[in-house]
N, C-alpha and C positions, 0 to 999 in steps of 0.2 A: 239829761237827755242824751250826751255823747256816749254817756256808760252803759246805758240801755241799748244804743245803737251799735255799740262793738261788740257788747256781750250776744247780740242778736248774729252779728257777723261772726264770731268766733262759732256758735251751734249749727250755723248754715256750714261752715267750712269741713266742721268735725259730721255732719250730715252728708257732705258729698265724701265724704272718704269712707266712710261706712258704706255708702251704697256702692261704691268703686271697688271695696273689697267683697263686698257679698257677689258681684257679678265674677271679679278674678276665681273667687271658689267656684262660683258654680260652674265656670266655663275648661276650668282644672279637676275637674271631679273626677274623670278619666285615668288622670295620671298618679294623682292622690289617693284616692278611695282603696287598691289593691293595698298600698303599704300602711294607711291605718287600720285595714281589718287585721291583717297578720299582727298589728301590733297589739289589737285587741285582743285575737286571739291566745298569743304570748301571755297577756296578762293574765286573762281569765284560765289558762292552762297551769298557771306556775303552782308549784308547790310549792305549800308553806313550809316557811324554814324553821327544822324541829331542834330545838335546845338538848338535845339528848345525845348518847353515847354516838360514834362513828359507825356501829354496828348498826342502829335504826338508823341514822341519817343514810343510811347505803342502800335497805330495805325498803326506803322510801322512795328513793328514785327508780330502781329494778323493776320498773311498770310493766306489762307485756308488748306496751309499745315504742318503748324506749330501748335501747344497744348502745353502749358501751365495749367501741373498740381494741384491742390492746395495739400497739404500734407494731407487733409483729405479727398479728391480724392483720391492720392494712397491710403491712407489706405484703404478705403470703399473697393475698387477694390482686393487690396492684391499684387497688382503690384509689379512683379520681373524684372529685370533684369539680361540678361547675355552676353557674349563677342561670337561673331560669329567668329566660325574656322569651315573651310572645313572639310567634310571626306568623305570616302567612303559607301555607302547607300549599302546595300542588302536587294532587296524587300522580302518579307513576307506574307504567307496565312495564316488567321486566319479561325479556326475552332471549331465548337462547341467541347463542352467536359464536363465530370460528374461524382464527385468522386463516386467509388462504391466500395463495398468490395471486397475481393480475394474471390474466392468460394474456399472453403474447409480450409482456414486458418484463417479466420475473424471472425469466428463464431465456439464455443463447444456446442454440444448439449448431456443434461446430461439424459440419459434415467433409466427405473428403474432396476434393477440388478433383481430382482426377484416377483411373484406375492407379493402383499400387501396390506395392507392400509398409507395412508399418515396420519400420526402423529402429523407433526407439520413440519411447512415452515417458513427455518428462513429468508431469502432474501429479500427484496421486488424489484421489477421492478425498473431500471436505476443504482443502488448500486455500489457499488465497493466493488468486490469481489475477495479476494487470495487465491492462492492455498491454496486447505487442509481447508477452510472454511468451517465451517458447511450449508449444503444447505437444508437436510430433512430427518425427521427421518418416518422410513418405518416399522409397525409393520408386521411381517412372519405369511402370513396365507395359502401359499400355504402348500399342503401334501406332495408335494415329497421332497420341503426345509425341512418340518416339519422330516420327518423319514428317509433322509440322518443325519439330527443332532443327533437323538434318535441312531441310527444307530451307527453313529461316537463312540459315549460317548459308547457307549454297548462295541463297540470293545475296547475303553479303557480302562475299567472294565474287558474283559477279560485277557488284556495284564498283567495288574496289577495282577490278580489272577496266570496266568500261570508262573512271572518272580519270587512271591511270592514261590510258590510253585515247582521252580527251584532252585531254592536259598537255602531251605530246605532240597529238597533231595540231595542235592549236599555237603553240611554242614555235613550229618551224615555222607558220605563216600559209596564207592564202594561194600562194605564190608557188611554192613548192607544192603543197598537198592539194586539191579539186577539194572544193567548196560542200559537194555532194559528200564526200569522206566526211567530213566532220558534223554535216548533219547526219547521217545514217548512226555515228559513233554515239549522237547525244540520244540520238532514240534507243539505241544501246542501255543508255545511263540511266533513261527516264524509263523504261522498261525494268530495268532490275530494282529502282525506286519503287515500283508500283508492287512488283512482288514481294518486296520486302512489309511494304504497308498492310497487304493483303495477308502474310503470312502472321506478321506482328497481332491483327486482327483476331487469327486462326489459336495462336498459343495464349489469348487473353480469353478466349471461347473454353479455352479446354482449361481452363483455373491457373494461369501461369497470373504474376502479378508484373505489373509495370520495373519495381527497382531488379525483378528477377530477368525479363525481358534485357534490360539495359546491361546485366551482367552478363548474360551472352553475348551480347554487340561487344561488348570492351573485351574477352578472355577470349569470344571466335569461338567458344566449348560447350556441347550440351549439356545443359545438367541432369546429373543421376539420381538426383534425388532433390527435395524441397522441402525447407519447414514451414511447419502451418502454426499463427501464431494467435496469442489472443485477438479478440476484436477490440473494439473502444467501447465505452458507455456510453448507453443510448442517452439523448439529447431530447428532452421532451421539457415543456413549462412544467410540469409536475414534481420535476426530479431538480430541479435547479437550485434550491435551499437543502439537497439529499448528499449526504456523504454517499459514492459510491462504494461498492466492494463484489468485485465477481469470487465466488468460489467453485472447485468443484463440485460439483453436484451429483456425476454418474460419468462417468469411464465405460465405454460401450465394444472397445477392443483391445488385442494385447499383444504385443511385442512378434513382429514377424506374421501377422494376419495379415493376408490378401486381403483389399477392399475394391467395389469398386466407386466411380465416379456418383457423388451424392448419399455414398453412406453415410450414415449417425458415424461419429469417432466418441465424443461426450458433450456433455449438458455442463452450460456453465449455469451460474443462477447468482441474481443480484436481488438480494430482497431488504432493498433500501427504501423499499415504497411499500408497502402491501394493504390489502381488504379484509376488511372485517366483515362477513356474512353475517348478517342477522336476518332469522324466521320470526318479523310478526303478523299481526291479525288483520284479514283484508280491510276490518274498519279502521286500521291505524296508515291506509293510503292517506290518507289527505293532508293527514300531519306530518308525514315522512315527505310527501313531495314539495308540502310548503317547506321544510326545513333545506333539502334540496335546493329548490327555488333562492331561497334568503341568505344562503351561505350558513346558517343556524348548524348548530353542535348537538350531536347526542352524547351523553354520558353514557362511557363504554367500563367497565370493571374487569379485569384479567380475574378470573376464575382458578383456582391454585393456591399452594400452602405457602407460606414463606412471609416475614414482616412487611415487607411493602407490596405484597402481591396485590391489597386490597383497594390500592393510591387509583381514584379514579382519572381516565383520559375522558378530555373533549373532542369528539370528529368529525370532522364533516360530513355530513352525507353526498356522497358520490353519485348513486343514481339507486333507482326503487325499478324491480322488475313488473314488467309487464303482461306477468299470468301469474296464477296461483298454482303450487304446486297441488296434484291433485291426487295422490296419496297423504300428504300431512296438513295439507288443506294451509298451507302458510305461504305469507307473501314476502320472499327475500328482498333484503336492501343490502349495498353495501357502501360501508363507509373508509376512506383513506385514513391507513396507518402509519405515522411516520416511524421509521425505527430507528435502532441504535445499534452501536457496533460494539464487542467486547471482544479484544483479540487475547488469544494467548500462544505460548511458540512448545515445540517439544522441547524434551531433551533426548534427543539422540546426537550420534557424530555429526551428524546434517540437517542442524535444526531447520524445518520448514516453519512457515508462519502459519496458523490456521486462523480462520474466521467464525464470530460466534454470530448470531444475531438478538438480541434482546427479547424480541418477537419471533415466534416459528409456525410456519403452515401447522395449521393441526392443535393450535393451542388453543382450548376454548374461553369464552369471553360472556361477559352478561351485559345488552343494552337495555337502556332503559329509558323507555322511551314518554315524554311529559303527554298529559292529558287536560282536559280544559275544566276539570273537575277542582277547584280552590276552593280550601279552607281560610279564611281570614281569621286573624288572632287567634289564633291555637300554641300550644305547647307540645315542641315538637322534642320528643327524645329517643337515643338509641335502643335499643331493644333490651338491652342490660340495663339500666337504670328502671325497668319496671317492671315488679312483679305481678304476675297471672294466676291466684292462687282460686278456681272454681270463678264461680260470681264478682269476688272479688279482685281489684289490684290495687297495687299500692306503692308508693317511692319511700324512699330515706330521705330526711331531711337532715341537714347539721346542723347541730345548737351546741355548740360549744366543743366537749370531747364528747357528748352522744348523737345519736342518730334517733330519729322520733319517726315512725311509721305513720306515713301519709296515707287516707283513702282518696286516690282520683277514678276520673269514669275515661275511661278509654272511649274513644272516637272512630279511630281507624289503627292497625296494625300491619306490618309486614315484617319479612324477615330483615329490615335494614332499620325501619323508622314506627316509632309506637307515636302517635296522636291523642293529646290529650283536652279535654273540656278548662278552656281559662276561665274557671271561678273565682280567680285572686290571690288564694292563699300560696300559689306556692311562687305568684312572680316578686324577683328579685332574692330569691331562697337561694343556700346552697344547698345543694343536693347531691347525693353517690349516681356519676355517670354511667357506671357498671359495677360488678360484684353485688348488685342488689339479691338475687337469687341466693348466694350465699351468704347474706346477710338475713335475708328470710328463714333458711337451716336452721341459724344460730340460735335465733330469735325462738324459732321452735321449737328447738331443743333444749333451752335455758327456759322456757317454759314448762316443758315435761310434756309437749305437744307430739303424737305420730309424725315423722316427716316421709312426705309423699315426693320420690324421686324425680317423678315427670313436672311438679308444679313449677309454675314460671317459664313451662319450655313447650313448645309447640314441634311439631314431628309431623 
């Protein structure tokens, strides 16, 4: 009886572990199911292996779908490889776009503080220029600069006389001098005070600066001329994480030109901050101001030749305008660019410094802006990796040292990302990232196939 009763508990036990494994498959089917078919596949592909010379076993494999790289093949090409995993696709409108400056913060313009002549310009056009740099010296030939100075200095002369001659009567005592004497003397004093005040006022009106002011009080001497110098960097939350750098920008006179009071002299320009304008579609309002709104990034691409031209930036969206334009029918937004600085110096006898900037007005840009359109579990690849040959496309696959001609079904394409239908076979594959097109060539041509120049390539 005990042996019938264990033997009954042993099949119960070996009963729950079988049903415990049939739910783990079914509920893993997901994950499993893609790499047994491929392996099925594999199997039922393989050629059999022929007992015969090296010449038929090479004939055998030379299918029309199989390649057979040489190592100086990949090379020529640049041929990469990568491992295909599923993901979720969120289509994407690209729009034009072009860095431009901020108006009213990208640019200082240094005007002349009073009628003159220009003296002597020390800048030259593109420089790097800092605050409190010398930019030009302005000799004083207007009159009313000229006799607010004459003016000034008179009152300090009388100040001097009347605190002299305070000071004096006040020394010999109440006794000797009338009481009256030495109040009339202090209105004297407080009178030449008040025009002083009044004039100092006068030569801060007509562009004189306070440490210039103070050098006529200490020397008694008017000045013949004044240098005008850099400003400071603006101070704004924006710019606070910003390397500054002013540069020349435009030089607007020259050596010994009359000016007068509030002429342009030059444009400095700090483009440590700048905007990216992008033109999209009035229906892409509501995405642009919710990104706006949330602090959210748009992917911005520098447009240009060069190996890292194509490293995509993230920006913020700054502000979305509020009319469409109504010749191109497009709704600008702009986004904050931070840039960077790349200096280099001449070589002449007087090396100056110049300023480069990484980013320049005028450069154009590609945004890209997300849509609410998602593909879930798709295979998403470069536009190299898959060829477009009529009705058909199709990828490379690696098995070994050959490449095996896949047929997949395209979904979606653009010029950056080809979308593909996840039917299984090709997740967890290596596959050729690019060089597929030339891979296709080969292929056609070791066949004895016509090859069609434009296949694989959209225009």
């Amino acid at each position: 009886m005990s042996a019938l009763l264990n033997n009954n508990w042993r099949n119960l036990i070996w009963l729950i572990v079988l049903v415990s494994l049939s739910v783990v498959v079914w509920f893993t089917q997901a994950q499993w199911q893609p790499y047994a078919d491929k392996s099925w596949r594999i199997i039922l592909n393989k050629k059999p292996e022929v007992a015969s010379s090296d010449t038929e076993a090479h004939d055998a494999d030379a299918t029309p779908d199989t390649l057979t790289l040489s190592p100086t093949a990949w090379k020529n090409i640049g041929l990469m490889t990568g491992s295909v995993e599923p993901r979720d696709f969120e289509k994407i409108v690209s729009v034009p776009a072009m860095v431009i400056e901020r108006p009213g913060h990208s640019q200082h313009e240094i005007s002349a503080p009073m009628t003159g002549v220009i003296t002597q310009v020390y800048p030259i056009e593109r420089q790097a220029v800092q605050p409190g740099q010398k930019m030009f010296d302005l000799r004083l030939t207007h009159e009313d600069v000229v006799t607010a100075q004459t003016d000034f200095l008179a009152n300090l002369q009388l100040l001097d006389v009347a605190s002299k001659e305070l000071t004096r009567l006040q020394e010999m005592g109440e006794g000797i001098v009338p009481g009256k004497r030495i109040i009339e003397q202090t209105y004297e004093r407080d009178k030449a005070l008040s025009g002083i005040s009044t004039k100092r006022q006068s030569l801060l009106l007509h562009g004189l600066s306070e440490p210039q002011i103070a050098e006529m009080e200490r020397t008694r001497q008017v000045l013949p001329e004044i240098t005008i110098t850099a400003p400071s960097y603006a101070d704004t939350h924006e710019h606070a994480a910003q390397q500054h750098q002013y540069f020349v920008q435009a030089i607007k006179v020259n050596r010994g030109q009359s000016v007068t009071s509030g002429q342009l002299l030059c444009v400095l320009a700090d483009h440590c901050l700048l905007y990216v304008e992008g033109k999209a579609f009035a229906s892409d309002a509501q995405r642009l101001m919710a990104a706006a709104t949330s602090g959210a990034t748009v992917e911005v691409v520098p447009v240009a030749s060069g190996e890292n031209s194509n490293k995509p930036l993230q920006l913020k969206v700054q502000s979305v305008a509020n009319e469409v334009d109504q010749q191109s029918r497009a709704l600008k937004f702009y986004l904050l660019l931070p840039n960077q600085l790349v200096h280099s110096a001449t070589a002449t006898q007087q090396p100056s410094e110049y300023v480069a900037w990484k980013y320049r007005p005028g450069q154009r840009m590609e945004a890209k802006i997300p849509t609410t359109t998602i593909m879930k579990n798709k295979i998403v690849l470069p536009p190299d990796a898959v060829v477009i040959d009529g009705p058909n496309a199709f990828v490379f696959e690696q098995n070994g040292d050959n490449f095996d001609r896949i047929d997949v079904h395209v979904l979606y394409r653009d010029k950056d990302t080809v979308v593909l239908e996840n039917d299984g076979q090709l997740v967890g594959s290596l596959i050729a990232m690019n060089g597929a097109y030339q891979m296709h060539l080969e292929m056609k041509n070791a066949s004895g196939g016509a090859m069609d120049p434009h296949a694989g390539h959209s225009h």
